[in-house]
Structure formats: structure tokens, C-alpha cells
N, C-alpha and C positions, 0 to 999 in steps of 0.2 A: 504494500500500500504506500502509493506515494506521497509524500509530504508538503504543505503547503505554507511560505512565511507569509502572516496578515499584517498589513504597515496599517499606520495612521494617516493620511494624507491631508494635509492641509496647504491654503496661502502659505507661501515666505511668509508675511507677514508675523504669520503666527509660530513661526518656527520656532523662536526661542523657547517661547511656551510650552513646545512639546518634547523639550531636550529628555525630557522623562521616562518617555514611553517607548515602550519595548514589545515584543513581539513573543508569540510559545507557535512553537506549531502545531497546523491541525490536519486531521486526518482528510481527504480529499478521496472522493469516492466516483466509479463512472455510474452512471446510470442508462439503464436502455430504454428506448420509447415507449415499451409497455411499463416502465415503473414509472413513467410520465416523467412532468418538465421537473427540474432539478433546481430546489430553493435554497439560495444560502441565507442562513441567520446569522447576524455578527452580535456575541457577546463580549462587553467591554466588561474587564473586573480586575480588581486590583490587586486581588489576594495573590503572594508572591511563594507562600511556603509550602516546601517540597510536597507534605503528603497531602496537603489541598489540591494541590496542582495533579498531583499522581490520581487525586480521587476523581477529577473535572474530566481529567483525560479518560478513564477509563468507562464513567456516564454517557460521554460525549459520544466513544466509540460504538456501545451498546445499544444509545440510541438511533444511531448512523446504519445499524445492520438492523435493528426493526423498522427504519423508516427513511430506505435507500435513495428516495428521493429529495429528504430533507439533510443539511449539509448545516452543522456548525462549526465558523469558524470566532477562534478567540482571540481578543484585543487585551494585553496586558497595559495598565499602563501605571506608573510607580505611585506610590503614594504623598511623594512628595508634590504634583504636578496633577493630581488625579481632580480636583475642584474645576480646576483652570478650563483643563481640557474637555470635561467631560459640559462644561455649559458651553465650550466655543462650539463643539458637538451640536449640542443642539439648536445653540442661537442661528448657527449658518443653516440649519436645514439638513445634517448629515446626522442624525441621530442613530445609534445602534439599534437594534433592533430588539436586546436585549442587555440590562446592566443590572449592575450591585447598584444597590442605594439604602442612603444612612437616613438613621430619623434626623441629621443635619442638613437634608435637602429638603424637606417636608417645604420650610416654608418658601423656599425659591423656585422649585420644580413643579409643585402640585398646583400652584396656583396658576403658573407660565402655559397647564398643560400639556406638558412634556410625559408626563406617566400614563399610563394606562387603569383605568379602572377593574383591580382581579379579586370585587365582592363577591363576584358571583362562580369562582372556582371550584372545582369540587374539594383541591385538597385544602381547603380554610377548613373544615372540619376535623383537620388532622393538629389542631395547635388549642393549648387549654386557654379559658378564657382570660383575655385581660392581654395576654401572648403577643397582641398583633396591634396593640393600641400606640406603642409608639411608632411604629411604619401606617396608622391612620389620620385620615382627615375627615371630620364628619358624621363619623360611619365605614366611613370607606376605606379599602383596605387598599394601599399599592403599595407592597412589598411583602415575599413571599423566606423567612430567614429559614435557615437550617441551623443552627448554631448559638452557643451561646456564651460566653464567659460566667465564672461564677468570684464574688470575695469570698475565701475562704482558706481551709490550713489543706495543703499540701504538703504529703509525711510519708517515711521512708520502712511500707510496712517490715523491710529486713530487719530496720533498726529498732523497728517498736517488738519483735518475736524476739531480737538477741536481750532485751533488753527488760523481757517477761512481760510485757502489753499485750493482751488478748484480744482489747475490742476499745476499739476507739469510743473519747471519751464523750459522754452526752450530756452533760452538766457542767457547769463551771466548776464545783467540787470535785469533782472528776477528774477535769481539766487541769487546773494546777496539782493533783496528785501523780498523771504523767511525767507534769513538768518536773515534779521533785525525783521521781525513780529516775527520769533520765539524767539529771542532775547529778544524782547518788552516784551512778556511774560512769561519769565523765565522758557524757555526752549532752552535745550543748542542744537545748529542749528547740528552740528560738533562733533562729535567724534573718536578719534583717543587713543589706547593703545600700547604706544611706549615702553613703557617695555617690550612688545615682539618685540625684532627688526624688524622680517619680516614684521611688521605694517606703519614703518615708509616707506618700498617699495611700501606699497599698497600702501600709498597716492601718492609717487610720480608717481609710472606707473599709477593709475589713471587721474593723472594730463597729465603727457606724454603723454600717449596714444590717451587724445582727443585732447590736444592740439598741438603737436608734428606731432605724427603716422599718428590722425585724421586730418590734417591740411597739409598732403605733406610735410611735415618736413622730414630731414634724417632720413635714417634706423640706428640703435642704431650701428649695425656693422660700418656704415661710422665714427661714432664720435668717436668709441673706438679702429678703424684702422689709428682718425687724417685725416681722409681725412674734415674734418669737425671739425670745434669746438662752444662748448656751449656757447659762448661769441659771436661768429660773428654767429651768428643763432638765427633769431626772433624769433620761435619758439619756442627753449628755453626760451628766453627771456620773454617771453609768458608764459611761464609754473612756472618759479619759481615767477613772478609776479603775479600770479592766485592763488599759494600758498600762496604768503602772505597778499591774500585780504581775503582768506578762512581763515587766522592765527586766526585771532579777535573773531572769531564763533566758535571756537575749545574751547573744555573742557580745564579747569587748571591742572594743574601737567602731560602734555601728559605724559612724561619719567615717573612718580610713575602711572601709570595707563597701567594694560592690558586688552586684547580683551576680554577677558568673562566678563571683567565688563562691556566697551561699549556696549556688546551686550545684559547683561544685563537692563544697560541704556535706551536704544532704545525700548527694551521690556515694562519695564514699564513705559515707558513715558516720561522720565526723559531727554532723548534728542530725536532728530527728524530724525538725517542721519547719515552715517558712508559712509566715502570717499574710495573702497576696493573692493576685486574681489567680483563678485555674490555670493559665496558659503558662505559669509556673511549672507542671508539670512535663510540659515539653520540653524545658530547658534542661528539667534536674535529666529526663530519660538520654537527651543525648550525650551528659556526662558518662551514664552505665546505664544504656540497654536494658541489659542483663538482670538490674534490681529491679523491685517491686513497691509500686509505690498509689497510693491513697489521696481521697478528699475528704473532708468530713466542713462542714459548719462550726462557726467557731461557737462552740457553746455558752452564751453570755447570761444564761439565765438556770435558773436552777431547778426548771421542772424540764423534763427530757419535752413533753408536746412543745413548747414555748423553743424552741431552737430546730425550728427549720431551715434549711437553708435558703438564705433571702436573695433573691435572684428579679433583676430589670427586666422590663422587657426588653428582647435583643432591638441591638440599635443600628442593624443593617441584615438585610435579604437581596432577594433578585426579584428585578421589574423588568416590565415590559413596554417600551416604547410608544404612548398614545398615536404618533406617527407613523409608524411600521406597516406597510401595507400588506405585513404578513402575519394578523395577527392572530387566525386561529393556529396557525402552525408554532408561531411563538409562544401561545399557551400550552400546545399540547407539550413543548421543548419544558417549558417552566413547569407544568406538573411532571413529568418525568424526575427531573432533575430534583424537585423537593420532596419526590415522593418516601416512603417509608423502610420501601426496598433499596432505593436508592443511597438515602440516608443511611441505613445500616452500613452500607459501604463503605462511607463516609466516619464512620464512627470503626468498621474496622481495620482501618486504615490510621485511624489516631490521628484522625487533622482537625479532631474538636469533638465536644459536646455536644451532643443532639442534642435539639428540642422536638420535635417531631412524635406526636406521638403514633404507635405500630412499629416504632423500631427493635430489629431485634436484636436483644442484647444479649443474648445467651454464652456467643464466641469471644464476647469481650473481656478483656482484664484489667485490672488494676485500678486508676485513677478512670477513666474511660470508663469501665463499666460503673464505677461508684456515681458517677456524675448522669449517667445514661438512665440508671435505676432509677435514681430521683425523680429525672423529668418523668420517667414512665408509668412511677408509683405516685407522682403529685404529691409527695414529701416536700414542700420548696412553701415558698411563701412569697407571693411577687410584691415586690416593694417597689414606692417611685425612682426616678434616677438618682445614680449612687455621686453624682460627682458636682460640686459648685462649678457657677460659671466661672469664668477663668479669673477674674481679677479678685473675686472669694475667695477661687482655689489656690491662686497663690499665698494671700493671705493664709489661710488655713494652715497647708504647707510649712509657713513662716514659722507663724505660730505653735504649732507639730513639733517642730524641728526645736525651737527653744526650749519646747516642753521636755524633749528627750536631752539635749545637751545638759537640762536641770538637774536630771537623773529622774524624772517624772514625781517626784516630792509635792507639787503643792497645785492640786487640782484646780482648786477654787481660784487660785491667782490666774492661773492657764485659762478658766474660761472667760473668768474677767474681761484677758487679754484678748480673747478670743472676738470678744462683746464690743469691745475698744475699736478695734481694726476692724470691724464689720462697719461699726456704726460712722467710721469715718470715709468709708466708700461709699457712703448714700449723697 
């Protein structure tokens, strides 16, 4: 089968703009007059990592032999440059036929009508409820995801069996009693690499999220509109006290320490958990394959029901092009592609989290299957979005960050501060 490279092509003009974009190839098929005329679909998407890409291709291929007539070809393009491109796309009239789209386009795209309307798909019945409200407007649904990140502890089931851990823990009582056996035998419970700042976010929206999000606490909008603040909120109160009972289990030199060492850490043994989104686990597996490794919810509460894992809704799927003049073909491309069988591919292949429900997880292991079960058993708890707008989040960050250089000692001063710097961005 021969191979086919798909360019971008645009004005000079807009060249510079497109220094980004890159190309995968795609399978290229003949067709004979009885399989009729021969359609190509161009999917733009920006996901670059390997076993995503390994799962797209082998979809792509499957779908290509049930439906010899129909032809998808893939448009990579980077994610640095993917905004840019993807509106010059459409403002000039050369729209894909098929793209990824974030609940960051909702309010430029959906109103431009650029997307397609896909209420009325069969597989929207395959997503629990609540599932598909940030890819809506309305009612209406344009965006179809497969995937999801999760806040939570990613942990090193070799280390917790050499270490006499039986069952991860479901309580916060619980929780810091791990953290002590692992402690007892010098293995560090906690790791965090604050040299990359986005690290010191994960631990707190980890924290936030089950304790806060997960817990009926405000929506981060309320605190960062002042309708609410972090000091007269148990919740909070909650959250940066939970941090500083996790401080003592946490590696030395957080700040001289980044993520490729913790995840190196975690790999070889050397610690047990990292506090951090799910895609933590991709990183620790390509230090060691070979180990075995978990997700659990950070347990912030003290009754096991009260600690689900608290999960957004995902904040990007695949759409379909309002402009496409191929667009029953393009649906039947997009349900293929998210369907459940599909997904399971997807999921044994380790390029993420389903959310999908009908997938099957029975071939799955380790972190994968734990985060698979969840969506599938609707153990989870969907919470609003986990992360301040940027100039919050920085702020927050900030303030995070002094909290742990304090040795996390004085909660009540940290939210104060918290309250300070919020109330002086209004």
C-alpha cells in the first residue's frame, strides 16, 4: 500500500504562520468503478504522541478497508501554531473536513459557524451525563472526545507490594498511614519537581479538585469573581491543610528538583506516588516499561463514598466541519472513530483514558485499566473546570509556591494571601 505526504497549503503571505505544521502519512487506496467515486476527508489534529498517533493510524486503516471508497487523509499540525492556523483554515474558505476542537474554540468557532451540528449522532449516547457540556453550546453538542485526563496520585504498584500495601488507600486516614510505612522504609511517599512550575499546579489542583471541586466547594470562577473567598471557605481551608500534612512525605529540594527526575524516581523505586494529572503515568512507564503502576483519587475526606475521583469534563474531541460538503461521510468517519470498539483500541494501546462508555477493559492493565474502570463503573464525580484563568492562575501559583518555600506552617496566613492577590486583580 502506497503512501501518501498531506501538506498545508496556503498564500506566502501566511507562510510564516504555518512554520508549525507538519505532515504523518496516510494510507492511499485505488478504488474501482463498482466501489464508486473515491472521497477524501482531511483530518486536521494536533495530537503528536506516539501511541495516539499508532492508534489514529490503525482506525484510519480499518476504516479504509470497510469503506474502500472513503479515503482519510491526516493534517498534523504542532501545537504551538495550531490556533493560528486552524482559523486562517477556515476564514479563507479551506476548512478541513474534519478537526480536534477544544472547549477554547466554543466561543470563536461556534458562533462564526464553522462546526457542525453532531446533536443528533447516534454515539452521544455513549458519554454519561454532564460528559459533553463543555464541547456545548445551547444544547448542542459539537464535539465528539475520546479521552480524558484525570488530578490524581499516580503510584508505583511494585513499590507499594515490596513495601506491604495491599490496597490503595481510601480515606485520608488511610492515606497518611501509607505515607508513614513508606517513610519507615526509606522510600520517599511524595514527589513533586517544582523546578518546572507547572508542577507546583498539579499538586494544588490535585488537592483542589478532590477536596474543593470534589467536596461542593465553589467553582474557581466564584473565588476569582470575589463572590467567595479562600479564607471564609472550609474547603479551602481543607485543601491547603491537606497540603501541609502531604509536606513531610514530599522529596527535599522540591524547587532544585524536576519532573523527569520524579518520574524517574517513581520508576525505579526510589519513591512511591507523585500528587498530578494522569498523563503522569506515561512519563513514569517510559522510564520502566516493565513496572506496574496505578491511579487512585486523592482521598481528602474521611468517609470512602465522599472520595470519588473528581474529573472535568474533557476539554477537547473531534468535529466536523459545518462547511464540508461531505458530511454524511464525515459522520459516519466521526462515529467510527469514537466509537467503543474503536476506543478500546485506543485504550489498549495506552494513548489515554477512555471516557467512552462500552469500552472494553478487560485486556487492560495497570494505570489504564484503573482509570478505564472508573469511567465505566461511574465511580468519578464530574466537577467544574479545575484551573483559574491565567492571571488567577498565576497568582495562585505564586502564592502555592511561597506557601511551600514556608514549609507549608501557616495556612491561614497563605489564604489571607491568597484573598490579597485575588482581590487586587479585580
Amino acid at each position: 500500500m502506497k503512501t501518501k505526504i498531506v501538506a498545508v497549503l496556503l498564500s506566502g503571505c501566511l507562510a510564516a504562520g504555518l512554520a508549525g505544521t507538519v505532515t504523518v502519512q496516510a494510507k492511499e487506496k485505488k478504488v474501482t468503478k463498482e466501489e464508486g467515486e473515491q472521497i477524501t476527508l482531511e483530518l486536521m489534529d494536533g495530537t503528536s504522541e506516539t501511541q495516539y498517533q499508532e492508534w489514529e493510524e490503525e482506525i484510519i486503516s480499518r476504516f479504509e478497508e470497510e469503506n474502500p471508497n472513503i479515503k482519510i487523509e491526516i493534517t498534523k499540525v504542532s501545537t504551538d501554531s495550531w490556533n493560528q492556523t486552524v482559523m486562517t483554515r477556515f476564514a479563507s474558505g479551506d476548512a478541513p473536513d474534519l478537526f480536534t476542537f477544544t472547549e477554547n474554540d466554543v466561543a470563536d468557532m461556534v458562533p462564526s459557524g464553522y462546526v457542525m451540528d453532531l446533536s443528533e449522532s447516534a454515539n452521544i449516547e455513549n458519554y454519561d451525563e454532564g460528559m459533553l457540556d463543555s464541547l456545548s453550546v445551547d444544547g448542542k453538542v459539537y464535539a465528539l472526545p475520546i479521552s480524558n485526563d484525570l488530578m490524581c496520585v499516580t503510584y508505583s504498584k511494585d513499590v507499594f507490594e515490596k513495601a506491604g500495601i495491599t490496597e490503595v488507600p481510601k480515606t485520608w486516614n488511610a492515606f497518611m498511614k501509607v505515607c508513614e510505612t513508606l517513610k519507615e522504609q526509606d522510600i520517599i511517599p511524595l514527589v513533586a519537581g517544582f523546578a518546572d512550575q507547572w508542577a507546583v499546579n498539579g499538586v494544588g489542583q490535585t488537592t483542589y479538585c478532590a477536596a474543593v471541586l470534589g467536596q461542593d466547594g465553589p467553582a474557581l470562577a466564584d473565588v476569582a469573581s470575589r463572590k467567595v473567598t479562600f479564607a471564609g471557605t472550609e474547603q479551602w481551608k481543607n485543601t491547603l491543610t491537606k497540603i501541609s500534612e502531604m509536606y513531610p512525605y514530599m522529596n527535599e529540594d522540591l524547587f532544585g528538583t524536576d519532573m523527569n527526575t520524579c518520574y524517574d524516581m517513581v520508576a525505579n523505586g526510589e519513591a512511591a506516588m507523585i500528587p498530578n494529572i494522569s498523563a503522569a503515568v506515561n512519563n513514569v512507564m517510559s522510564m520502566n516499561p516493565d513496572a506496574e503502576y496505578g491511579i487512585f483519587a486523592l482521598p481528602v475526606a474521611d468517609s470512602e463514598e465522599n472520595n470519588k475521583m473528581p474529573m472535568c469534563p474533557p476539554a477537547k474531541g473531534f468535529s466536523i466541519s459545518e462547511s464540508t460538503v461531505h458530511k454524511e461521510e464525515a459522520m459516519k468517519f466521526l462515529e467510527y472513530l469514537t466509537s467503543p470498539e474503536s476506543i478500546t483500541v485506543f485504550a489498549e494501546k495506552g494513548a489515554g483514558i477512555p471516557i467512552v462508555k462500552g469500552v472494553d477493559t478487560s485486556s487492560l492493565t495497570g494505570a489504564f485499566k484503573d482509570g478505564a474502570d472508573m469511567i465505566q463503573s461511574g465511580d468519578f464525580k464530574l466537577i467544574t473546570g479545575k484551573s483559574f484563568q491565567s492571571s488567577f492562575e498565576d497568582a495562585f501559583i505564586r502564592d502555592l509556591s511561597d506557601f511551600f518555600l514556608e514549609g507549608c506552617k501557616d495556612v491561614d496566613a497563605a489564604l489571607e494571601q491568597m484573598d490579597t492577590d485575588f482581590d487586587n486583580l479585580q
